[in-house]
C-alpha positions as CSV (number, residue, x, y, z in Angstrom):
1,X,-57.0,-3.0,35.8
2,X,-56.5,0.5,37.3
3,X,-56.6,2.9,34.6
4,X,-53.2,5.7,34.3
5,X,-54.1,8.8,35.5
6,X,-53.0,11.6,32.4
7,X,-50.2,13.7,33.0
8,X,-51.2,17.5,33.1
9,X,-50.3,19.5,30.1
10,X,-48.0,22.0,32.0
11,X,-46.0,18.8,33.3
12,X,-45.8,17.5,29.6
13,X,-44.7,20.5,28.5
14,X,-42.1,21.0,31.1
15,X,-40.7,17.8,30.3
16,X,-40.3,18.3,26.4
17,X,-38.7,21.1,27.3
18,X,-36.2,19.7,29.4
19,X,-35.5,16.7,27.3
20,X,-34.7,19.4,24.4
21,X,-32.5,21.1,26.5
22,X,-30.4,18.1,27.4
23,X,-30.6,16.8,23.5
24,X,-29.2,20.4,21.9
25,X,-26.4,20.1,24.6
26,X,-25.3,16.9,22.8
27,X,-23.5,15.0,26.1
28,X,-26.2,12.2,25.6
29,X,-24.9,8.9,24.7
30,X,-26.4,7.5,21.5
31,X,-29.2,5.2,23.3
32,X,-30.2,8.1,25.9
33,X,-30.7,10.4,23.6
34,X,-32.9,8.2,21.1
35,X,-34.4,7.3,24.5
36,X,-35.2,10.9,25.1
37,X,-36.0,11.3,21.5
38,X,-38.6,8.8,21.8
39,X,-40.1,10.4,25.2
40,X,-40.4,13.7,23.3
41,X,-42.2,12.1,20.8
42,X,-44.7,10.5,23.3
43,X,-45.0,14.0,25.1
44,X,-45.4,16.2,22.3
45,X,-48.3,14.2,21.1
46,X,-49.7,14.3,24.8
47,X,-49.4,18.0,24.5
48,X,-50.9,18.3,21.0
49,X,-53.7,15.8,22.1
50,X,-54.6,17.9,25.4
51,X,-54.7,21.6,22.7
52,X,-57.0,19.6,20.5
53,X,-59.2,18.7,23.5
54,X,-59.0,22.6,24.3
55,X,-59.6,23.4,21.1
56,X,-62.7,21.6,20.5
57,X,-64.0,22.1,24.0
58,X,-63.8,26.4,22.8
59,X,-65.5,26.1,19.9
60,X,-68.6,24.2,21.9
61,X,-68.7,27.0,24.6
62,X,-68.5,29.3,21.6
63,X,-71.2,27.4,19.6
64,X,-73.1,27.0,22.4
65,X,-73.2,30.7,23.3
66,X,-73.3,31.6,19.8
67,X,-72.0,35.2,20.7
68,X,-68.8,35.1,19.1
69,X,-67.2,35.0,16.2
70,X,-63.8,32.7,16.2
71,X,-60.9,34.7,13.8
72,X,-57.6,32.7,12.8
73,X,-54.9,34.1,14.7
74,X,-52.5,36.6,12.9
75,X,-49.1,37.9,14.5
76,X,-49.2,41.4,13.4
C-alpha cells in the first residue's frame, strides 16, 4: 500500500479559499455545495493540523535554544 503524499499547506489553503469563494456566491446546487462544504472541512483541519505541527516544532527550536522568551500575540 503506497502511502498519500500530504498536500502542502499553501495548496490547502488556496483551496479553502476558493471553495469559500464559490460557496458565498450561492450558484452551487444543494449537493455541490455540501460537497464543497465537506472538502472545507477536510482542508481546514489539514491546515490547522500543519500550524500545530509548526507550532510545536517552534517551541522545540525555542526550547532547545533556550534564548527566547515566547509572548502571546496581541494586535495593538
Amino acid at each position: 500500500m503506497s502511502k498519500k503524499k500530504p498536500i502542502p499547506f499553501e495548496v490547502s489553503l488556496a483551496e479553502l479559499e476558493q471553495l469559500v469563494n464559490q460557496l458565498e456566491q450561492g450558484d452551487l446546487s444543494l449537493e455541490d455545495a455540501l460537497k464543497s462544504f465537506e472538502r472545507g472541512v477536510a482542508l481546514t483541519r489539514l491546515c490547522q493540523t500543519a500550524l500545530s505541527e509548526a507550532e510545536q516544532k517552534v517551541h522545540l527550536l525555542i526550547n532547545q535554544n533556550d534564548t527566547q522568551i515566547l509572548e502571546p500575540y496581541t494586535n495593538e
